[in-house]
N, C-alpha and C positions, 0 to 999 in steps of 0.2 A: 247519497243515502244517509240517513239517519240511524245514529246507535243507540238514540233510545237515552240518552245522557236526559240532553236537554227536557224532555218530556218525563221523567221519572223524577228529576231533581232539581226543577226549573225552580228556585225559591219565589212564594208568593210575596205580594211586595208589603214583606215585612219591614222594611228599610224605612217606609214612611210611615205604617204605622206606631214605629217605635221611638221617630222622630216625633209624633205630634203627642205621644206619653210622654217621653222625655220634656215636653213644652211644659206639658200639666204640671209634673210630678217635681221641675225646678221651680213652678211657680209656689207650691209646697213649701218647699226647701228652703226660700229664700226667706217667708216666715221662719220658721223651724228653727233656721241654726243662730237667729236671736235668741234662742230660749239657752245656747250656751256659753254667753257673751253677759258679762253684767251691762244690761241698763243702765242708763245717764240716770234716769230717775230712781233706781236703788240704791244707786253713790249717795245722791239728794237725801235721799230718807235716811238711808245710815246716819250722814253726815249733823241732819236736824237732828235726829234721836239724840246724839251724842251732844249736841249742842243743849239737848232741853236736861240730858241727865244730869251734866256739869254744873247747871242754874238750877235746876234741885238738889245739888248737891250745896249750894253756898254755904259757907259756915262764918262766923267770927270769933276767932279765937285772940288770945291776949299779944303774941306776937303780927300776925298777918291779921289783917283788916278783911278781905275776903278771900276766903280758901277754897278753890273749887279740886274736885278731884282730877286725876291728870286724866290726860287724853290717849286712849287707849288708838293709835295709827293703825298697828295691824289690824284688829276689828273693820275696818273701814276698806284696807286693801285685799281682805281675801273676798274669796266669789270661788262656790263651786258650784257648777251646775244640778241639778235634782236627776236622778236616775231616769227618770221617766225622758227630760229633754236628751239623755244621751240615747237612749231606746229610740225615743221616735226618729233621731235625726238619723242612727243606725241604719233602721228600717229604711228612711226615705231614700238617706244616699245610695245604699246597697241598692234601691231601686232603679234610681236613677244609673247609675254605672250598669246594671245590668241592660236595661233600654238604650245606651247610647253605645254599648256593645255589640246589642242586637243588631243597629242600624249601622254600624260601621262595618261589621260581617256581611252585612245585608249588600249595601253596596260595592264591597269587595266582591263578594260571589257572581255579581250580576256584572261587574268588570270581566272576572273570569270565564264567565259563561258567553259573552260577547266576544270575548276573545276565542273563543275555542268554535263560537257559531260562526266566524268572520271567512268567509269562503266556505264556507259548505256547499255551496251551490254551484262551485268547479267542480269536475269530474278527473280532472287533470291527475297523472299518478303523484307526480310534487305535494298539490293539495291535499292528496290523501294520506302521504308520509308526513305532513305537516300537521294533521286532523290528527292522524294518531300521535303523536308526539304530544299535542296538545291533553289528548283523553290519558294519556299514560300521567302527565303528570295534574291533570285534575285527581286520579284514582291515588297519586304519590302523596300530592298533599291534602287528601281526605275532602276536599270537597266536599262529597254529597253526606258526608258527617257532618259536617259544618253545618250545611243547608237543613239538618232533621235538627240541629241544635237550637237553631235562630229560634223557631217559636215558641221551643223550652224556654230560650234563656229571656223573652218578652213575656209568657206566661209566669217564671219567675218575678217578675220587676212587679208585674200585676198583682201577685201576691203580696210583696211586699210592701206595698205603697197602699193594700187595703189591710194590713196588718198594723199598719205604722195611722191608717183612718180610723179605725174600730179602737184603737189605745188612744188616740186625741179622744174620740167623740166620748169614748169611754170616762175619760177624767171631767169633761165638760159638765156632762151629765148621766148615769147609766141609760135612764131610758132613752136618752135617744140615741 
């Protein structure tokens, strides 16, 4: 006989769902978190800048023959990323961690719930001290909280990952 567990808290297969977001939302990311990384090619452009200011700096004075101004290195080694790339990649990651959260609860619950369905179908009194033993500790460690959580914490990721789209699409261009 059945206690109504499985059918009240059977989680839908959020697991893969959250798996094939989590695909999207690193393919995201893995743009993204170049935005907070200096580019080879802003070294480059630094690099030339400083190279063209020192040759428009030439001078000739009575001791030195050509004077150029010094070279400023730290100019060159710093690199902070813009507010916006820490935002969006905020956004994405928190996404992402919440999706591959969702899916790894997902498959844990669905471990557990396999376990606890694994003989139901004895009638045997062992099987049914062992069923309950099972239901006690799905009900100990919150189980079917877990399972109402999964498609919050997916419906979260969802949010974030179109909160972290509308601020990309936003800076690209407003209308679109």
């Amino acid at each position: 006989p059945s206690t109504g567990i499985e059918a009240r808290f059977h989680p839908k297969p959020v697991h893969w769902q959250a798996g094939l977001f989590s695909a999207v939302v690193t393919t995201f990311n893995i743009e993204a978190y170049q935005l907070l990384e200096q580019q080879p090619e802003d070294s480059a452009t630094a690099l030339l800048s400083q190279i063209s200011s020192q040759l428009s700096s030439f001078t000739i004075n009575s001791n030195f023959i050509n004077t150029t101004q010094p070279t400023n290195a730290a100019a060159l080694s710093e690199f902070k990323p813009t507010a916006f790339a820490v935002r969006l990649n905020t956004l994405w990651f928190s996404s992402l961690v919440c999706s591959l959260l969702s899916a790894s609860l997902g498959l844990l619950v669905k471990q557990w719930l396999r376990e606890y369905l694994a003989g139901s179908s004895n009638i045997s009194r062992e099987s049914i001290r062992i069923r309950q033993i099972r239901h006690d500790g799905l009900r100990r460690w919150r189980v079917p909280e877990i399972i109402l959580c999964l498609p919050i914490l997916l419906q979260t990721a969802l949010l974030l990952f179109f909160i972290g789209l509308l601020a990309l699409l936003w800076s690209l261009h407003p209308v679109v």
